[in-house]
C-alpha positions in Angstrom: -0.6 -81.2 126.9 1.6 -83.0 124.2 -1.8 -82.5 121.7 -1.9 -79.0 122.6 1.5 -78.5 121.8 1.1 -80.7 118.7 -2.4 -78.1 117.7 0.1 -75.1 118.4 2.9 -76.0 116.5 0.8 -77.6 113.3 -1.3 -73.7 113.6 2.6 -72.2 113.7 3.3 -73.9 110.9 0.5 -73.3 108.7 0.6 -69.5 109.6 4.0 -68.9 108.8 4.0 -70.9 105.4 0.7 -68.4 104.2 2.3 -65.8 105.2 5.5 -66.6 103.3 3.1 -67.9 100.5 1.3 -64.3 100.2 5.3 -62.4 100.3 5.9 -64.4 97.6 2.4 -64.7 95.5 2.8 -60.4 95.2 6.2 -60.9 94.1 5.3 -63.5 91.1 2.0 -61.5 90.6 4.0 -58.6 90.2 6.3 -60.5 87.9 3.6 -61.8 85.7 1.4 -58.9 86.1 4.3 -56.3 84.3 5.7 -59.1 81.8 1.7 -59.7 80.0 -0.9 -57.2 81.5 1.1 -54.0 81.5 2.9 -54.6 78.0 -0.3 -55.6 76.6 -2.0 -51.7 78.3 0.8 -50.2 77.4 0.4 -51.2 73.7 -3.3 -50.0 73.4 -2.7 -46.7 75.2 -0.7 -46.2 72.3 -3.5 -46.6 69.9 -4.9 -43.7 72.4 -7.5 -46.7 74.2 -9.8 -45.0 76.9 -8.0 -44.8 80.0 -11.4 -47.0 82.1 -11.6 -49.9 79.1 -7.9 -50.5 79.7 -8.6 -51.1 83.3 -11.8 -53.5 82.3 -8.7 -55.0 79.9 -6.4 -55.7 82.9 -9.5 -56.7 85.4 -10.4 -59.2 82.8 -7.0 -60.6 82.7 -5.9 -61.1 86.3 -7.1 -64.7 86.7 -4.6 -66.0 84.2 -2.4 -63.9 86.4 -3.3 -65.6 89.5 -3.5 -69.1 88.3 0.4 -68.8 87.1 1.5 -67.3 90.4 0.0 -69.4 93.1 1.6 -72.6 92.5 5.1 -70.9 92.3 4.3 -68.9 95.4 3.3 -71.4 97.0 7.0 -72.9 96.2 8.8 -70.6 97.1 7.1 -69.7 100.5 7.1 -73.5 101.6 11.2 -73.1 100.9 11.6 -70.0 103.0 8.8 -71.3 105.7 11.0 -74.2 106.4 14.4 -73.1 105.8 14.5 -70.4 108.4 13.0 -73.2 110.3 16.0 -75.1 109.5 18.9 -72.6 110.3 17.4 -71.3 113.3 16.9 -74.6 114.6 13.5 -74.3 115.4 13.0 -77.9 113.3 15.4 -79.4 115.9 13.6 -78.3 118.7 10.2 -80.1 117.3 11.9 -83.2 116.5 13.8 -82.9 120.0 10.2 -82.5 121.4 9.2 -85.8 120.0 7.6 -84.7 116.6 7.5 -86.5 114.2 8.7 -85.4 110.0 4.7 -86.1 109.7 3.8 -83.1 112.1 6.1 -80.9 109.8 4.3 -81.9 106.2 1.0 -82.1 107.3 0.4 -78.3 108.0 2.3 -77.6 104.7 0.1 -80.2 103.0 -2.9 -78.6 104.0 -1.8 -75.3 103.0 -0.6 -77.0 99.7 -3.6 -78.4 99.3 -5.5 -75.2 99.7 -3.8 -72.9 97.4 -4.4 -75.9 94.9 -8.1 -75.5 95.0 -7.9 -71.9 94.8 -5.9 -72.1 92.0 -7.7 -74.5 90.3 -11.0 -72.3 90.9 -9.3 -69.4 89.0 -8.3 -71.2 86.5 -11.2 -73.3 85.7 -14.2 -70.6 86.8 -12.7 -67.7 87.0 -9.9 -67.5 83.6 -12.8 -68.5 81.5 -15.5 -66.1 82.5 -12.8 -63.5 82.8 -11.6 -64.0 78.9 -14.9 -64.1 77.5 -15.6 -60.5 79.0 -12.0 -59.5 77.9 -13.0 -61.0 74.3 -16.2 -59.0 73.8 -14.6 -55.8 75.5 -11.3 -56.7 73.1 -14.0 -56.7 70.1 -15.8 -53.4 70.6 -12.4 -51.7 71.3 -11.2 -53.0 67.9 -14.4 -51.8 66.3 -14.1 -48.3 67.8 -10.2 -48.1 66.9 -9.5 -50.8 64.0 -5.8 -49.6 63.7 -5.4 -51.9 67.0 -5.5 -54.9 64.4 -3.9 -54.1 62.3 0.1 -54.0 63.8 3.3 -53.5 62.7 4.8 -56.6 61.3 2.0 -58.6 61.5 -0.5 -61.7 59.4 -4.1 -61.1 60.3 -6.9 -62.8 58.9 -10.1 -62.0 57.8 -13.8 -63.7 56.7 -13.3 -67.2 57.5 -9.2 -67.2 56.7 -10.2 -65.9 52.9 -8.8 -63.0 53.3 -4.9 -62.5 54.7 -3.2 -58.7 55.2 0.6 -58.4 56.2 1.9 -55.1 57.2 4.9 -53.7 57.5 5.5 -50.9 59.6 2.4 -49.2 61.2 2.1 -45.6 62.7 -1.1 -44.0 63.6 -3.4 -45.0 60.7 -0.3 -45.1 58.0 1.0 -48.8 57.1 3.6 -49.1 55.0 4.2 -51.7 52.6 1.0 -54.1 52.8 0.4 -57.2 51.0 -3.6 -58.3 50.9 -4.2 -62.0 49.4 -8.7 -63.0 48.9 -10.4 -64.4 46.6 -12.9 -62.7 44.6 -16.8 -63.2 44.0 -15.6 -65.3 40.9 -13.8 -67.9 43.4 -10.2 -66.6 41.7 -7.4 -65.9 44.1 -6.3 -62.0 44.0 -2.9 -60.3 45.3 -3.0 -57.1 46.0 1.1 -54.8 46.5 1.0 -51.5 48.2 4.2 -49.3 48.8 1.7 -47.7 51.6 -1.8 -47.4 53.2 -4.2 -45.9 54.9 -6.7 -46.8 57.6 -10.0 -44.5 57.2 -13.4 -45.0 59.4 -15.7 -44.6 56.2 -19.0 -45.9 58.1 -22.0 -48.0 57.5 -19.7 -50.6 59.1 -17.0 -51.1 57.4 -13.1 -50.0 56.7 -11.5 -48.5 53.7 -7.9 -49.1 53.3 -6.9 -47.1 50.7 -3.6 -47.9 49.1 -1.3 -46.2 46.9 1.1 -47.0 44.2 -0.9 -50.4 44.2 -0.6 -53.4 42.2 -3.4 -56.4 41.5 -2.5 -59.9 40.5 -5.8 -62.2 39.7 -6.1 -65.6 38.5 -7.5 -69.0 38.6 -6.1 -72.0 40.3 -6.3 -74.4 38.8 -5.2 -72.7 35.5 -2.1 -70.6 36.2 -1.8 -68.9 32.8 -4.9 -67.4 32.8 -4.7 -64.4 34.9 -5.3 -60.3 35.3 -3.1 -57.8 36.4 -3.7 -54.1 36.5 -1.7 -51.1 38.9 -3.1 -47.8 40.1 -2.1 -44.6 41.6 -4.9 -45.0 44.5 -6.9 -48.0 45.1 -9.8 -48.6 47.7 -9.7 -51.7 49.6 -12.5 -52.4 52.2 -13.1 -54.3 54.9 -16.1 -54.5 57.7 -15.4 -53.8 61.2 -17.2 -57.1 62.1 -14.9 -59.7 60.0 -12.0 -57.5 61.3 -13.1 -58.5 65.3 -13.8 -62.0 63.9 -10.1 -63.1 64.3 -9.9 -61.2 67.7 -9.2 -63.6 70.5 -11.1 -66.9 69.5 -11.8 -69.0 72.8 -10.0 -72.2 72.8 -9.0 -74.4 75.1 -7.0 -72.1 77.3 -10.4 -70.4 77.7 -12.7 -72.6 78.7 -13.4 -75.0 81.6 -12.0 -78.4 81.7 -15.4 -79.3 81.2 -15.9 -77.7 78.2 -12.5 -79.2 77.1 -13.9 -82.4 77.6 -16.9 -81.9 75.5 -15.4 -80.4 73.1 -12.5 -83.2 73.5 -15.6 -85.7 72.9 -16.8 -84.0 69.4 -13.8 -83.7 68.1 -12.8 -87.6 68.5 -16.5 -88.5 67.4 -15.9 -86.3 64.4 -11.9 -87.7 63.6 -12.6 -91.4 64.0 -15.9 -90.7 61.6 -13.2 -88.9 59.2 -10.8 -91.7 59.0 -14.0 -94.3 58.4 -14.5 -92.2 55.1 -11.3 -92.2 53.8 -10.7 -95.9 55.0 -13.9 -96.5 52.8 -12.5 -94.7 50.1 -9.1 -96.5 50.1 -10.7 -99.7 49.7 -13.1 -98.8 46.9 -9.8 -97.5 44.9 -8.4 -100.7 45.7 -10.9 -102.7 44.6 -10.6 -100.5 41.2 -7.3 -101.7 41.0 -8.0 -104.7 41.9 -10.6 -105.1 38.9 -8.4 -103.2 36.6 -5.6 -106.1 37.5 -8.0 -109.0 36.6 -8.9 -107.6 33.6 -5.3 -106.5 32.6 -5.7 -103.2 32.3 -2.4 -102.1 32.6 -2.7 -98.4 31.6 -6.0 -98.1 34.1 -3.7 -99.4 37.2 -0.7 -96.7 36.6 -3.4 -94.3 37.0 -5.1 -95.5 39.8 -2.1 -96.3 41.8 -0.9 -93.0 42.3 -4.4 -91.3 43.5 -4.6 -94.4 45.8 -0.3 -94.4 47.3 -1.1 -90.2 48.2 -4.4 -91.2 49.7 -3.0 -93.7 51.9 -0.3 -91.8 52.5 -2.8 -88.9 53.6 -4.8 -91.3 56.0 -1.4 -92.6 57.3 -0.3 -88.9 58.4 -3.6 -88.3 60.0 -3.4 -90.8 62.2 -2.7 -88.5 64.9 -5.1 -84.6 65.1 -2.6 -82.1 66.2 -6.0 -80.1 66.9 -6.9 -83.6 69.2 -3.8 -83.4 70.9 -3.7 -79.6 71.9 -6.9 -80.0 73.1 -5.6 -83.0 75.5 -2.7 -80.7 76.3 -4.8 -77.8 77.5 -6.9 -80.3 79.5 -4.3 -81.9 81.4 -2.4 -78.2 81.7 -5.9 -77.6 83.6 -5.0 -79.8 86.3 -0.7 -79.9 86.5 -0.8 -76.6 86.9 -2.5 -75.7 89.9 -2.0 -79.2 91.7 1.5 -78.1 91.0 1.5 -76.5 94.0 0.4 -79.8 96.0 3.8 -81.6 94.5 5.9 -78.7 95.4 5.0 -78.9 98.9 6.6 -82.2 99.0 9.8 -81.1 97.4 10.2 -77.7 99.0 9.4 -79.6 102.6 12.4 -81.5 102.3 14.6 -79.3 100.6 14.3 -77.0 103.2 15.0 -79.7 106.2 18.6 -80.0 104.4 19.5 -76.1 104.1 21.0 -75.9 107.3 22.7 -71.9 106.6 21.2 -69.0 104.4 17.6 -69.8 105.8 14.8 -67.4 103.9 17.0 -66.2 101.2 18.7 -69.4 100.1 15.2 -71.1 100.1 14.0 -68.1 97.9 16.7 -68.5 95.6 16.1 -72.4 94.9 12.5 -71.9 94.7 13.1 -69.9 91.5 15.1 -71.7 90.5 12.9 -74.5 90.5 9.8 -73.0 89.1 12.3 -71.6 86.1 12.9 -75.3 85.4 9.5 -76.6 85.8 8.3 -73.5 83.4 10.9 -75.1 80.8 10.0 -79.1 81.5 6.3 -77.5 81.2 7.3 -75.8 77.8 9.3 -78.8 76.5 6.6 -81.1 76.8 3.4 -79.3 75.6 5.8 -78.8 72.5 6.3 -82.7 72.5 3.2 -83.4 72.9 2.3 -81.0 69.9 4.6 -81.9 67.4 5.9 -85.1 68.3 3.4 -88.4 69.1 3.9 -87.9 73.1 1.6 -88.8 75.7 -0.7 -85.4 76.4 -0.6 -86.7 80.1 3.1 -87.1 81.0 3.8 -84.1 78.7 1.6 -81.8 81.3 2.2 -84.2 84.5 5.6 -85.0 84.5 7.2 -81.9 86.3 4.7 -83.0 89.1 6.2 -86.4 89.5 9.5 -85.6 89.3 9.2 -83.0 91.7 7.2 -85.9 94.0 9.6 -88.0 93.5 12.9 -85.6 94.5 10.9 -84.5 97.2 10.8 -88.9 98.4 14.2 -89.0 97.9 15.3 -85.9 99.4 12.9 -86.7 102.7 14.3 -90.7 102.7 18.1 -89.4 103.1 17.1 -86.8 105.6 14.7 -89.9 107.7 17.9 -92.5 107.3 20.6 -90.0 108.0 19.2 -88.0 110.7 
């Protein structure tokens, strides 16, 4: 009998934290859902979208949706689960029945452990697929209505980062003031001033924007007083549809598999180890020059060596570290914090709740978003370590995890010892 009682209670368990769990997954989904995926509908309706490729839009971007909401959910529902527990003394009752803390974690473990692999399925099967879809979808809706692009406020750019446009303020197809910085067939750098613009379809595959009041700046280089400048009442300026959806929603990391991330992890430390070979070879063949230069006392050859040679090792000195490297690392670790998150949280939110003794479902609501606000921020704080400072990708992505481990350990060590 005790290990049908034991079954019963570890089903009773389990049941009531998914069903807490789902309360609270539609409440972050709905959270999430309004903050990116209706802002972001909202904003092409108002480029007058079709009504059925903003839904494909939205489809496309629930898993990122999901992947953000389950391991807060899951939070959050542990907390309520086992503080109404708590203040209705239905805890004291199992322990009083001779159940152990054990009997109380495992169930939550297990559902912990479940939302983890669901989680980690959308976010390593499902995101990826789902934002290469919304990437080709976001490509042929740019080509149908290129004033999406091209915003208000905004730096895009065009044909391999050789072309730049800033816009001011943009309504309907009218921008107002627009600066346009390429470089022409020549290889010389152009600027191109506009008080205003505007965006016409004129076919074959391409873009004219056709500014007025316009002013051109064009010169070389590497020899700044050599240059062109001309102004014009009306100027065309073109552009073809496909190098405008070229900049439209690269994958990166964030959307592709940790797999992927992996390999791509793999080239890109292949390709920066053979870089830094080349430019140590290079730093000792000019040091050799010098060196030569030195024993036969050429004093004037030196001073100009030196220099090249100081700003070249002072190059290979700063790129000791690839920011490119370590955002890939970041992503890759993100991949697995994040939806193992909810496994940690179990721990914590398990013996958090055994010590809320009043308030039951609502106070365990109110510190599970708490806590997820904070592990959001420790989340944010250390991919931006991790980016810009020489931190460790791994404790930048995995340290909210522990921490919230090891509060749960403490938390559950005073509630054993001072029962």
């Amino acid at each position: 009998m005790r290990n049908a009682h034991s079954k019963t209670i570890f089903l009773y368990i389990a049941k009531e934290i998914l069903f807490a769990f789902c309360v609270c997954f539609l409440f972050f989904f709905f959270v999430f859902f309004v903050n990116q995926i209706l802002l972001m509908a909202g904003q092409i309706l108002s480029k007058r979208v079709p009504l059925f490729q903003v839904i494909l839009l939205v489809i496309y971007s629930l898993p990122l949706v999901i992947v953000m909401a389950s391991p807060f959910a899951c939070l959050t529902g542990t907390l309520m689960t086992i503080g109404r527990f708590t203040s209705d003394n239905e805890i004291l009752v199992f322990f009083s029945s001779g159940l152990s803390h054990w009997s109380v974690f495992l169930p939550a473990l297990l559902v912990g452990f479940l939302i983890s692999l669901f989680s980690f399925f959308a976010n390593d099967i499902l995101l990826p697929a789902g934002m290469v879809q919304f990437s080709r979808l976001w490509r042929r809706v740019v080509l149908s209505a290129p004033a999406l692009e091209l915003e208000s406020n905004s730096v895009k750019q065009f044909r391999d980062r050789d072309t730049i446009i800033v816009t001011g303020a943009v309504a309907d197809r009218t921008i107002k003031d627009i600066l346009i910085m390429d470089r022409t067939k020549e290889g010389e750098r152009r600027i191109i001033l506009a008080k205003e613009a505007g965006l016409v379809d004129s076919g074959e595959g391409r873009i004219s924007i056709n500014l007025k009041d316009a002013f051109v700046y064009s010169g070389k280089e590497n020899l700044k007083k050599n240059y062109d400048y001309a102004s014009a009442n009306s100027l065309d300026y073109y552009i073809s549809k496909e190098d405008m959806s070229q900049a439209v929603y690269p994958v990166g990391p964030k959307e592709m598999s940790s797999v992927d991330v992996r390999r791509e992890i793999r080239k890109k430390e292949a390709a920066f180890r053979e870089n830094l070979e080349t430019e140590y070879e290079r730093i000792s063949a000019d040091a050799q020059i010098i060196e030569n230069a030195l024993r036969e006392g050429n004093a004037g050859r030196v001073r100009d060596f030196v220099s090249d040679w100081e700003q070249t090792a002072n190059s290979v000195r700063n790129r000791r570290r690839d920011r490119s490297l370590s955002i890939y690392w970041l992503e890759y670790f993100k991949k697995f914090s994040i939806p193992f998150g909810a496994l940690s949280f179990v721990l914590a939110a398990v013996s958090i709740g055994l010590l809320t003794n009043k308030g039951g479902q609502t106070v365990g609501f109110i510190i599970g978003i708490c806590m997820a606000a904070i592990y959001w921020a420790l989340l944010l704080i250390g991919q931006d370590l991790g980016t810009r400072l020489d931190f460790s990708p791994f404790w930048a992505m995995w340290f909210p995890n522990f921490l919230a481990i090891t509060g749960g350990g403490v938390l559950l060590s005073k509630r054993i010892l001072f029962l």
